[in-house]
Structures are given as C-alpha cells and as structure tokens.
C-alpha positions in Angstrom: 5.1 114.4 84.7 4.6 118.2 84.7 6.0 118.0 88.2 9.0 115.6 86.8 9.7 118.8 84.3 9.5 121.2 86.7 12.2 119.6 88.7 14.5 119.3 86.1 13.8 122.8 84.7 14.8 124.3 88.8 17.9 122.3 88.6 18.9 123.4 84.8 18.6 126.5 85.9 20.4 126.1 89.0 23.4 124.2 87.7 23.2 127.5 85.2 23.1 130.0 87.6 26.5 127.5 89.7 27.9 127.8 86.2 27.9 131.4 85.3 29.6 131.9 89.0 32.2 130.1 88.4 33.7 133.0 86.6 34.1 136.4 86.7 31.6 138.3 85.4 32.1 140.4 82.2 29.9 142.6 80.4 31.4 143.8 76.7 28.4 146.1 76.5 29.8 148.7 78.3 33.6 148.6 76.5 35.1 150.6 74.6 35.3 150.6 70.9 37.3 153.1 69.6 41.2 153.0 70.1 42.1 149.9 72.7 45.7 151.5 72.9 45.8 150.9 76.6 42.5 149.1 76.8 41.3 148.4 80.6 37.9 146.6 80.7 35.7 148.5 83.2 34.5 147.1 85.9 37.9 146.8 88.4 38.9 144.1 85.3 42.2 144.1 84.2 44.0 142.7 81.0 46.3 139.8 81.1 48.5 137.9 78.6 47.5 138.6 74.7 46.8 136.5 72.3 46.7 138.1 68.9 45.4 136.3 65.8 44.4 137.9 62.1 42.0 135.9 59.5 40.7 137.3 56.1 41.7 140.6 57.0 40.5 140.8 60.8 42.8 141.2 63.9 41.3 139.1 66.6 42.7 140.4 70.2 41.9 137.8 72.5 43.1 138.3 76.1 43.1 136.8 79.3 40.3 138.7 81.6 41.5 139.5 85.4 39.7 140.2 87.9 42.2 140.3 91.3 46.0 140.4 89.9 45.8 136.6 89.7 44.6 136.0 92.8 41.1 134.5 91.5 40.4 130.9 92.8 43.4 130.8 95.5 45.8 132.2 93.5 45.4 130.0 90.7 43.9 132.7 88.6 40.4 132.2 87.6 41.3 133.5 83.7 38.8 133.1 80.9 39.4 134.5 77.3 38.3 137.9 76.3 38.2 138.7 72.9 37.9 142.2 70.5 38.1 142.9 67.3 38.9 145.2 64.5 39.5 145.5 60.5 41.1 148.7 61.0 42.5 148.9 64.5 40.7 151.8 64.7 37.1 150.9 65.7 36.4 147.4 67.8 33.6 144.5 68.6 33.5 143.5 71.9 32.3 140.0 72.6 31.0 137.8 75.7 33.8 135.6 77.4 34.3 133.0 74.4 36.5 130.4 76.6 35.2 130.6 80.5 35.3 128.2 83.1 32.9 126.0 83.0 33.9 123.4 85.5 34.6 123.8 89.3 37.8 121.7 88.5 39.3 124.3 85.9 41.2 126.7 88.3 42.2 129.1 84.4 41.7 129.0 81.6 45.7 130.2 80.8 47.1 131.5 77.9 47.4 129.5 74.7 47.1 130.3 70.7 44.8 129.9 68.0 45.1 128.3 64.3 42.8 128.3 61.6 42.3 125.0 59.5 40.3 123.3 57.1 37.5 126.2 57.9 37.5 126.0 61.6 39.4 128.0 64.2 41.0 125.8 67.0 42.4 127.1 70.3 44.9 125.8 72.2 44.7 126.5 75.9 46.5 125.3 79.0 43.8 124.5 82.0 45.0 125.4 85.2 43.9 122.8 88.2 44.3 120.6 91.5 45.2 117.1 91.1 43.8 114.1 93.3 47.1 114.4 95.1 46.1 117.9 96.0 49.3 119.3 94.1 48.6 122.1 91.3 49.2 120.7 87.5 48.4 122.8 84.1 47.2 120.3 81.8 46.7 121.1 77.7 42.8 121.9 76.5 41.8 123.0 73.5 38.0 124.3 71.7 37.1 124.7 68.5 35.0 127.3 66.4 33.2 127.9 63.6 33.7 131.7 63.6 36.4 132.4 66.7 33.8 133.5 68.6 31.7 130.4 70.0 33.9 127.5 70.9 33.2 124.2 71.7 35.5 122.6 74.4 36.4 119.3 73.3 37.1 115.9 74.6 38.7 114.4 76.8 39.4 117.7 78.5 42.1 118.3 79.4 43.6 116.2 75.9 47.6 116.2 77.3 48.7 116.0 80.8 52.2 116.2 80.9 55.6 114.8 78.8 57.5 112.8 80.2 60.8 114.2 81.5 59.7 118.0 82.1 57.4 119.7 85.0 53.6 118.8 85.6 53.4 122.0 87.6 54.8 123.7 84.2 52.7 122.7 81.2 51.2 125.9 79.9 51.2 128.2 77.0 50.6 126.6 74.0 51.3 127.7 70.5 50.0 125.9 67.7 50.3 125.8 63.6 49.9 123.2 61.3 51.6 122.0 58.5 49.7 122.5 55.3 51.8 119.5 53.6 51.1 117.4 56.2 48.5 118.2 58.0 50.1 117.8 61.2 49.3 119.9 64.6 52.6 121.7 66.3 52.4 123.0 69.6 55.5 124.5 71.7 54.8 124.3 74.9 56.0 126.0 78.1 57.7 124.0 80.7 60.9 122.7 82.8 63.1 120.1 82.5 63.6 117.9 85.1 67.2 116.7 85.1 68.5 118.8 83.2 72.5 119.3 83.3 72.3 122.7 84.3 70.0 122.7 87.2 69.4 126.5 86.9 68.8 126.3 82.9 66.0 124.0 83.0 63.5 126.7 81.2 62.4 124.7 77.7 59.4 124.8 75.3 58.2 121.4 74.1 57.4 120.3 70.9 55.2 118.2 70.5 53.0 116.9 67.1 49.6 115.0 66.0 47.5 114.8 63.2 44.6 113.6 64.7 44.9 115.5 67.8 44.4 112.3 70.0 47.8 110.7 69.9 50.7 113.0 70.5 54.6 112.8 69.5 56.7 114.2 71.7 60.1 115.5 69.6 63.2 117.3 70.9 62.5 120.9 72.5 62.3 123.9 69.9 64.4 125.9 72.8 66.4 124.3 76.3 68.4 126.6 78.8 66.7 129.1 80.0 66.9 130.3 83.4 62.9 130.5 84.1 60.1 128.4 81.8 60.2 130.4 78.4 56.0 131.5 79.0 54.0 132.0 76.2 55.8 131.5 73.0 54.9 132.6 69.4 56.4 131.4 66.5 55.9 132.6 63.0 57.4 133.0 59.7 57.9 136.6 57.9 59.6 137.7 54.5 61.7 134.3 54.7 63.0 134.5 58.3 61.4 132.4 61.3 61.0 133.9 64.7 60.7 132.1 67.5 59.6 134.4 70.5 59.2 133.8 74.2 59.3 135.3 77.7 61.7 135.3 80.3 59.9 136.4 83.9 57.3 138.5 81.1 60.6 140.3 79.5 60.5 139.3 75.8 62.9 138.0 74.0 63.2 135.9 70.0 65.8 134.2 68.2 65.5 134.2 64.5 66.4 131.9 61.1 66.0 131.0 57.8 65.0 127.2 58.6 61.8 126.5 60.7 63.2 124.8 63.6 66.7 126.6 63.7 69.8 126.7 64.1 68.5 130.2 65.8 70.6 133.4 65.9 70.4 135.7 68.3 69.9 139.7 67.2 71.8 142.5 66.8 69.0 143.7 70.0 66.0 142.9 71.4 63.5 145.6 70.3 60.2 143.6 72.0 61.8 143.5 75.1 60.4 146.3 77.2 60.1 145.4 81.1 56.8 147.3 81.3 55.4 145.4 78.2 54.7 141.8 79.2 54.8 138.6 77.2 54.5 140.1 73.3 52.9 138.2 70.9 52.3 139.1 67.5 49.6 138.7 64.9 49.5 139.4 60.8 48.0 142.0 59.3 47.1 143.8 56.2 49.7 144.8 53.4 52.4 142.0 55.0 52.4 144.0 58.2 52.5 142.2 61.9 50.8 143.9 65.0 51.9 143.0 68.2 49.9 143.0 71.5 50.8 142.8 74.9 50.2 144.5 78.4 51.1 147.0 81.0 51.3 145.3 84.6 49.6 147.5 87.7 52.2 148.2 90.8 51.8 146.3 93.9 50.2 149.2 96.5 50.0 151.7 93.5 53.9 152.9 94.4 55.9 153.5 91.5 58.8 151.4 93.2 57.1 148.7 94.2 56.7 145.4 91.5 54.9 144.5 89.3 51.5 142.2 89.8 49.3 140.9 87.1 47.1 142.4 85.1 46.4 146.0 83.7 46.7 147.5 80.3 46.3 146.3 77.0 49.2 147.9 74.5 50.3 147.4 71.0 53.2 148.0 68.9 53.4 147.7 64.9 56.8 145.3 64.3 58.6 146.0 61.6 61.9 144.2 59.8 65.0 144.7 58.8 67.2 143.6 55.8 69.4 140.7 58.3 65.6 140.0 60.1 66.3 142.1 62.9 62.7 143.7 64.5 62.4 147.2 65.3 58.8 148.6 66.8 57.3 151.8 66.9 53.2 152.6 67.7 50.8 151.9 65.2 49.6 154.9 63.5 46.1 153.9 63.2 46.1 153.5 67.6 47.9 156.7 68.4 45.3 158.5 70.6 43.3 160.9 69.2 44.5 165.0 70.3 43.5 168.2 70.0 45.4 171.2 68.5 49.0 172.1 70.3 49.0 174.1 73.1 50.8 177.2 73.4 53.8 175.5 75.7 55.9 178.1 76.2 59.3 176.9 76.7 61.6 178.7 79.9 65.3 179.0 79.5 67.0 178.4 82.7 71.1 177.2 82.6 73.3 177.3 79.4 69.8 177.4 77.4 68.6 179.6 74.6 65.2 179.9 72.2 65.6 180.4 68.6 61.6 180.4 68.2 58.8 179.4 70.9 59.5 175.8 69.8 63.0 175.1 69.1 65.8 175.3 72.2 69.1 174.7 72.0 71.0 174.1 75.4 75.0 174.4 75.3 76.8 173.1 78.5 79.9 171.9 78.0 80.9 172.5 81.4 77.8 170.7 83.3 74.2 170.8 82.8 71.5 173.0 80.9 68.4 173.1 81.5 64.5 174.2 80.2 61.3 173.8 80.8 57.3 174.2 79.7 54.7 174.1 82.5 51.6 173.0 82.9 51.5 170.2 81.0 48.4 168.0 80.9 48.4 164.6 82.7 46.9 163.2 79.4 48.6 164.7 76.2 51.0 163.6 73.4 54.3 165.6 73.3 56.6 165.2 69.7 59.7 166.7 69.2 63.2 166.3 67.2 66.5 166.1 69.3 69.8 166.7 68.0 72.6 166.3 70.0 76.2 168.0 69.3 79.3 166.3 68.4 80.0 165.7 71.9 77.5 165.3 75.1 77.4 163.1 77.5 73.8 162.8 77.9 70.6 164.1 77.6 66.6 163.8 77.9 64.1 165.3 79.7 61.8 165.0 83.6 58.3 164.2 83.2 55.4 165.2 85.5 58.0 167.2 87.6 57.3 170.2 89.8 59.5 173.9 89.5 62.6 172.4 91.0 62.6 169.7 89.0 62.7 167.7 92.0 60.6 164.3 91.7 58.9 163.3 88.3 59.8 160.6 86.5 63.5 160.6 84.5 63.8 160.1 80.5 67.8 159.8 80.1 69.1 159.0 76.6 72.9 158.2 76.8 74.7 157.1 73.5 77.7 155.9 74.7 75.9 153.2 76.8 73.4 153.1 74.2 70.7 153.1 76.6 67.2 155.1 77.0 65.5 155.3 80.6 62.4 155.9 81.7 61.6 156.3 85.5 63.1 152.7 86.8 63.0 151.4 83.4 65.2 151.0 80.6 65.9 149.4 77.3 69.5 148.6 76.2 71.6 148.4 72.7 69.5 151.7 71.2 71.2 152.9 68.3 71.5 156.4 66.9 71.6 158.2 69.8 74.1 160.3 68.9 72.2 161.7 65.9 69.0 163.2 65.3 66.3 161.2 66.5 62.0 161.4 66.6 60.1 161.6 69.9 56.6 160.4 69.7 55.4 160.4 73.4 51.9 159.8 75.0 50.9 160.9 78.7 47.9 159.1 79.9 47.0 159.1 83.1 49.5 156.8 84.8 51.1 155.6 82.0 54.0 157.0 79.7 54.9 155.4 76.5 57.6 156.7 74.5 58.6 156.1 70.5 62.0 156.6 69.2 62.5 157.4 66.0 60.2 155.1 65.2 62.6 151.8 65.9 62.3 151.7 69.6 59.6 151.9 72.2 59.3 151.9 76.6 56.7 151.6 78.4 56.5 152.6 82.1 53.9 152.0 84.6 54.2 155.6 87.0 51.2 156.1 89.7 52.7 158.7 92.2 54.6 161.6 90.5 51.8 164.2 89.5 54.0 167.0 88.9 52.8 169.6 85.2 56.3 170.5 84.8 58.1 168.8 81.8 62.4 169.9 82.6 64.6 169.6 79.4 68.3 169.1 79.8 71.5 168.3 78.6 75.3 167.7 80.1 78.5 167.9 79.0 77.6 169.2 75.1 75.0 170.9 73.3 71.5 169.6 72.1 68.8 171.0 70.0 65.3 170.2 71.4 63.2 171.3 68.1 59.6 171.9 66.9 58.8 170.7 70.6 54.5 170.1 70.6 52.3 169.7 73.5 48.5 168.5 72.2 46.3 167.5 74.8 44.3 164.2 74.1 40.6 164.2 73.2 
C-alpha cells in the first residue's frame, strides 16, 4: 500500500512538474508596481494583447504573457493570461499566470474578455490548437472565478468550435456581456466569412448568444466587410452612445450609435487608431471615466525600419467623449512618469530664430526654414511646451534624439493643411487645430517616444537606433512660437 502511494505521489508530481512546463514561466514577484505606463515583465517577457476590465472600483489589466514574439509552441504562440491590478493606476498587484496552459493540446491561450455576473467573473478565451487533421483551428474556452484571480476552466473545453459559414482557422477573440433583462450571454467573435460576396471583405465578428452557456445561437454578424478578421473586439456602452471597437492588422478602429447593435456611424476620426498602439481595448473606471490599454510592438532585428513583431510594451491612454460621441485620448494623469525638476535647456538660435526668454522662441521664416535647438537631452525625460503657429506656415515640429546637424533622429512634423502629425515612420491623420495653439506633453523613455496633443490626440512610436541628445526645433514657410519649452528628466 505504502508502496502503491508512493507511486502515485512520483507520478502526481511528475505530471506536475510536465504541467508547469507547458508554459512559460513567470514570476510576478519581481514586477513592478509602481506606474505600468510601458510595463515590460522582466525576464526577456514581453506584453501582448490587453484585456482591460474594472469591478467595484478596481481596474484589472489582464494581458497576454510573451515569451518569443509569438513564436512559442511552433508559432502558435504559447500565451497564457497575465494579470495586474490597481485602484488608483498608480500603485499595482502583480499575480501568478491566472489562465495557463494546462494541456499539451492547448497551443494559446488567445485573447478574449471578461464579464462579471451573478457574483462570479467569467472569461472568455479563444484556445489556440492542432486538429486530428493536423490543420490549426482556434476553438472558444472560457473559466470562471470567484475573485478574477483563480479560474476554473470549464467543461467541455473547448465549449464552441466553429459557426457554420465562417473560418475554423479564425475563431478567436471573444467579447462577452450579458443582458441583465435576460440573462443572456453575447459574445462577438473574430472571424472570416467564407463565401462572402466580396472575396477580399470577408473580415466579420460573430454574434452569437446563450443563457445557459451550453447551447449557442448563432445571429447575424455585429460587423461584415472588412478587409482582414476584425481581431479583438470591445464593445461597450458610455453616456448613451454604443461603441463597437475592433482591429484592423492591430490599427484600431470603432463605429458608434445610440442603439446597441447599430445602425453604426462612422466618426468624425479615429483617435484610438495609432499604428504603434496595437489592438485598444478599454475598461471603466471611477467618476464615469474609461481607461484604455493596449501595447507597443518590438521591431523585427531592433531597426527602426524594419516591422513590427509581437509583443513589447504595455501602454495606456485615458478616453474621453465628445458631445456627437466622438473619442479623443490623451495620457492618464495618474501614469505620467514620475520627473525630476527641469533642466536648464538652453535653447540655440540658429536660421530665422529669436529668444524672448531662455524658454520661449519664436522662429520667422517666411522664405524657408528656421531652426533651434537644446542639447543634451536625456534619453529618458519628459519635454512640455505650447506651440503657436502664425497665420500662415506651412509646417512645423521638431527632430528628436538628433546629433548637431540635425542629420538622423527621429522626425515630429505637424502640418495643418493635411491635418496630419508624424512621428519617425508613423503618423496619425484628420488632427484638428493645428493651426492654433496647441499642448505638447511628450515622454522619452528609452526606445520609446509617446507624444500628447493638446490633450485630444496621442502617437506612439517604437525608435531603437537613433541615439542622438540633440532635440532641433523648426518651422517653414511662416512663423511659430515654441513657448515655456521644459526638459525634466525622469526619476
């Protein structure tokens, strides 16, 4: 008998030890808990798609945990659920995996969404794997939890295989609510259409409903025509308008309404859509305000030209509305990193360019280009300044981490006729009110720059190579005023 226990005990402890390889290892003790504005787990871990949640006042950050740029498992991914979280966003718990893989057959555990009813949390979760045929499918999982932290993976996993009429390869993503009235589970869920009439639209999210989470309606798509599957959608209602947000190749997009499911109208612009930020989700907060999450992809090689590939930083953006529903974003003042006392930048007139104080320039070139600049600027710092341009210009901004010739560095062009603002090889379109004066909030860290305008607009740029101190201001065709320019290095 004793020898009968002792068997079963070696093999417990084996089928343990087979279990906790199955996934990458992750230890939250030695994360950070202060400000996760552009959170990377240590370890060579990276962040992957966000999920954001809030509940009685707490903002869960759950997050898919990478540990090779999706190239875990063959390729397939290897994901498991991180999660943080904060009452402030200011100081953060950091938790053991809370979804892993568990199984040899569950490739990822993919992104998905979580709901809380009738006092338990349930998450929703696509499970990434290899058929009998040998042919990759994402099925539909989902857990449940009594504080959404431990979940319990229920069964039959996976619950949902595929709907009839879109992809098997294309199943993934799920976002979930319930209807208080009816007690009814909704999930949209990212996929392809197999015949559909355009055969490069085919891009749809599912909807599909059950109250007992066994048997499954499947109703007409919440979305159809899009030129890649719309991947990881959120969906939520705010001040009377209903957003229904998705991603196109990780660019952002949402339609918005006054009627759950639609008709859906497009906005006046796009302000989650930054190329840099990937797949934004958004969660509630306190005092009616919405914070969303999402992260910065690593370059392929570590050359700013070169792609992106997946995984990297966690980054998160307050989301605020308009009157007509339209969102505008800006950075949440509670995760703006923490900096010391401004520096004594002094700024150096070059063409066209004149100082009225140590902090205010003022560059007049209506017949080409004026320029300034400050050295030595810190590769981790915040920089905030007030531009006004003239009544005429053609365009204006400034070169980041640049050397004396302002040869190299990374380009920030704002151009109001286009109604565009660069950043390196990355842009954002339809920015209004850049023809008046306008509020720079931007943060240097390491080899990331994130910029705020005037608090409606954000980008986000991944920038690895350029290591230049010099910061070049400049202006063509008009005259700008660059004031109350500050340089304060972060803590």
């Amino acid at each position: 008998m004793k020898k009968l226990l002792l068997l079963v005990t070696v093999m417990l402890c084996v089928l343990s030890a087979t279990a906790q390889k199955l996934g990458v290892q992750y230890d939250p003790t030695i994360q950070v808990t202060k400000n996760l504005q552009y959170f990377r787990p240590k370890g060579n871990l990276f962040v992957g798609d966000c999920m954001p949640f809030e509940h009685k006042g707490t903002y869960y950050f759950y997050w898919l945990l990478d540990s090779a740029h999706h190239a875990s498992l063959n390729g397939l991914g290897g994901h498991q659920w991180g999660l943080s979280t904060s009452t402030d966003l200011k100081t953060w718990k950091q938790y053991p995996i809370v979804l892993g893989i568990d199984e040899p057959w569950e490739k990822s555990i993919c992104t998905g969404s979580i709901v809380y009813y009738k006092n338990k949390f349930y998450a929703f979760y696509a499970t990434r794997l290899i058929n009998a045929e040998g042919n990759v499918n994402e099925q539909l999982s989902y857990a449940i939890s009594k504080d959404g932290i431990h979940f319990d993976k229920q069964k039959p996993n996976p619950f949902y295989t595929s709907a009839p009429g879109y992809s098997k390869r294309d199943f993934r993503d799920p976002k979930v609510f319930v209807d208080e009235k009816t007690g009814e589970f909704h999930l949209f869920v990212s996929s392809w259409q197999e015949n559909s009439v355009l055969q490069h639209a085919g891009g749809a999210l599912v909807h599909l409903t059950s109250k007992d989470l066994k048997n499954w309606k499947v109703l007409d798509p919440i979305l159809t025509g899009q030129p890649s599957v719309p991947e990881c959608p959120d969906y939520f209602e705010w001040n009377g308008w209903h957003y229904l947000v998705y991603s196109d190749n990780s660019d952002t997009y949402y339609v918005k309404s006054k009627s759950p499911y639609g008709p859906w109208e497009e906005p006046r612009y796009q302000a989650l859509n930054e190329s840099w930020a990937n797949v934004v989700k958004t969660a509630a907060f306190k005092d009616n305000r919405r914070i969303a999450a999402a992260w910065v992809p690593s370059r392929r090689d570590n050359k700013d030209n070169n792609g992106e590939i997946f995984g990297g930083n966690a980054i998160f953006r307050e989301v605020t509305q308009q009157a007509d529903g339209t969102l505008d974003t800006k950075f949440p003042a509670e995760m703006i990193p923490a900096s010391g006392a401004a520096m004594d930048a002094k700024i150096v007139t070059k063409l066209f360019a004149t100082l009225t104080d140590t902090d205010n320039l003022t560059i007049d070139a209506p017949n080409g280009v004026g320029s300034a600049f400050i050295n030595n600027i810190p590769a981790r710092c915040r920089i905030t300044m007030e531009i006004e341009p003239g009544n005429s210009f053609d365009e204006y901004g400034f070169y980041l981490r640049s050397d004396d010739r302002a040869d190299g560095g990374y380009r920030v062009n704002f151009s109001a006729n286009n109604r565009i603002v660069s950043l390196g090889n990355t842009e954002i379109k339809a920015v209004a009110g850049l023809d008046k004066v306008i509020k720079i909030d931007l943060i240097l860290n390491d080899d990331i720059i994130d910029i705020c305008i005037d608090n409606k607009r954000c980008i986000v740029n991944r920038t690895v190579e350029q290591k230049g101190s010099f910061m070049w201001f400049y202006a063509k065709h008009g005259n700008v005023k660059f004031r109350s320019v500050k340089v304060s290095p972060l803590e």
